[in-house]
Steps between C-alpha positions, in 0.01 A plus 500: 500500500873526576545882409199503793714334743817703437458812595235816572592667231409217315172459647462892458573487077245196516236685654574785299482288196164402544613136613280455766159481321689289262609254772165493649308382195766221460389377810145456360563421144900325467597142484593360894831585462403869316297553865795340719740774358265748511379389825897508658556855356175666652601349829855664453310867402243425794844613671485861388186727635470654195491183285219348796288778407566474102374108557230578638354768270561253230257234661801286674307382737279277418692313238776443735204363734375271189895364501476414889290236439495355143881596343814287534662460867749769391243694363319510845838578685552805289112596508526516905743678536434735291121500703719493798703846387176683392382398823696716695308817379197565682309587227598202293407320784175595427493384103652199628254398767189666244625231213453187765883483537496380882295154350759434248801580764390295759450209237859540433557420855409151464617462179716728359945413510665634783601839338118518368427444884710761617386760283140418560551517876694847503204633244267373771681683768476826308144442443404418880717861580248741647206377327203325650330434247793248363549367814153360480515430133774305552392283776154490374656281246713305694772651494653463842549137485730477229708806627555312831580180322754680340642628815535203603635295211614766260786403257653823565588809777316740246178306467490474913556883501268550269228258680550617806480878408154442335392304827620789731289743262180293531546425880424884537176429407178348726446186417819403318696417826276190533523369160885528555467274815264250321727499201810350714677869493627511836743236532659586167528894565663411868683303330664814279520679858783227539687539159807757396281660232416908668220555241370155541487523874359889478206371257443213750550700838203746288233203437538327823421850668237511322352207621607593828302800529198245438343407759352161387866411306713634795483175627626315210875656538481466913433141469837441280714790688456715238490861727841438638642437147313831437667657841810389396497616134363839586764547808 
């Protein structure tokens, strides 16, 4: 696990040494702690796009999805963000989304730590990019109340981010914008318009057009002044 966090080269020799199948059968078969180590040094190889790609071909995905919900806390930390790395390649996307990975992320929402929440809300965001099929997957299973709860309350700038960028992703698509407004989202995501964080208030500025260009949810962000914070952000 540490040689994984020290270096690429590192990561390279372990790939190279067949480590990664090895790793991802611990995480099926090792004591807690066995799939907590293993568990932290996928995550750290999830780092290198060659190593994503070895994890996968080994069947990484859907043990690390097994973790998410029934290993230790730290366990499920490492297990997300490894899901949250892999994530960021279309195509593993794809594997992720195929294995019921957006269920067992947006369970973490509710439950998961706060590093556990923000890699399950940045995995969401990468799984909401461009694809409409997600988008509806993951509200389908209601997903869009949790992410605006954790814009609102979220122990941390990252899991906000990462909420708010999976809310401007599904606010592209018909339907979505309304289940945003039910959910409470539009107070929360002005209220990111008003904070120091760029990303935050970019991801924000991004859903709340969304439900702007809505015309049955336009209402909900005129009613609260929510176009001039718009105006004003955009200007």
């Amino acid at each position: 696990q540490m040689l994984a966090f020290e270096c690429t080269e590192n990561k390279r020799l372990i790939a190279e040494a067949e480590g990664i199948p090895k790793l991802v059968a611990v995480l099926s078969s090792g004591t807690a702690v066995a799939q907590e180590s293993a568990a932290a040094a996928l995550q750290s190889l999830t780092e290198s796009s060659d190593s994503q790609d070895a994890i996968v071909e080994a069947g990484g995905v859907n043990p690390l999805l097994t973790l998410v919900t029934s290993g230790t806390s730290a366990a499920q930390e490492s297990a997300a963000g490894a899901l949250r790395n892999l994530s960021a390649k279309e195509r593993h996307r794809l594997l992720v989304a195929e294995a019921g990975g957006i269920a067992y992320l947006i369970r973490l929402l509710d439950v998961g730590s706060v590093d556990a929440q923000e890699h399950a809300a940045l995995a969401l965001q990468s799984l909401a990019s461009d694809n409409a099929e997600n988008k509806r997957t993951i509200a389908q299973l209601g997903g869009i109340r949790p992410l605006v709860n954790l814009v609102a309350g979220g122990a941390s700038d990252t899991a906000r981010v990462g909420a708010a960028g999976a809310l401007q992703s599904l606010a592209t698509e018909e339907g979505n914008q309304a289940s945003i407004v039910d959910a409470g989202g539009v107070a929360p995501l002005l209220a990111l318009l008003d904070g120091d964080c760029p990303v935050a208030q970019e991801r924000a500025c991004g859903a709340c057009l969304g439900i702007a260009a809505n015309d049955g949810t336009r209402a909900a962000l005129l009613d609260v002044g929510g176009v001039e914070k718009l105006v004003r952000i955009l200007s």
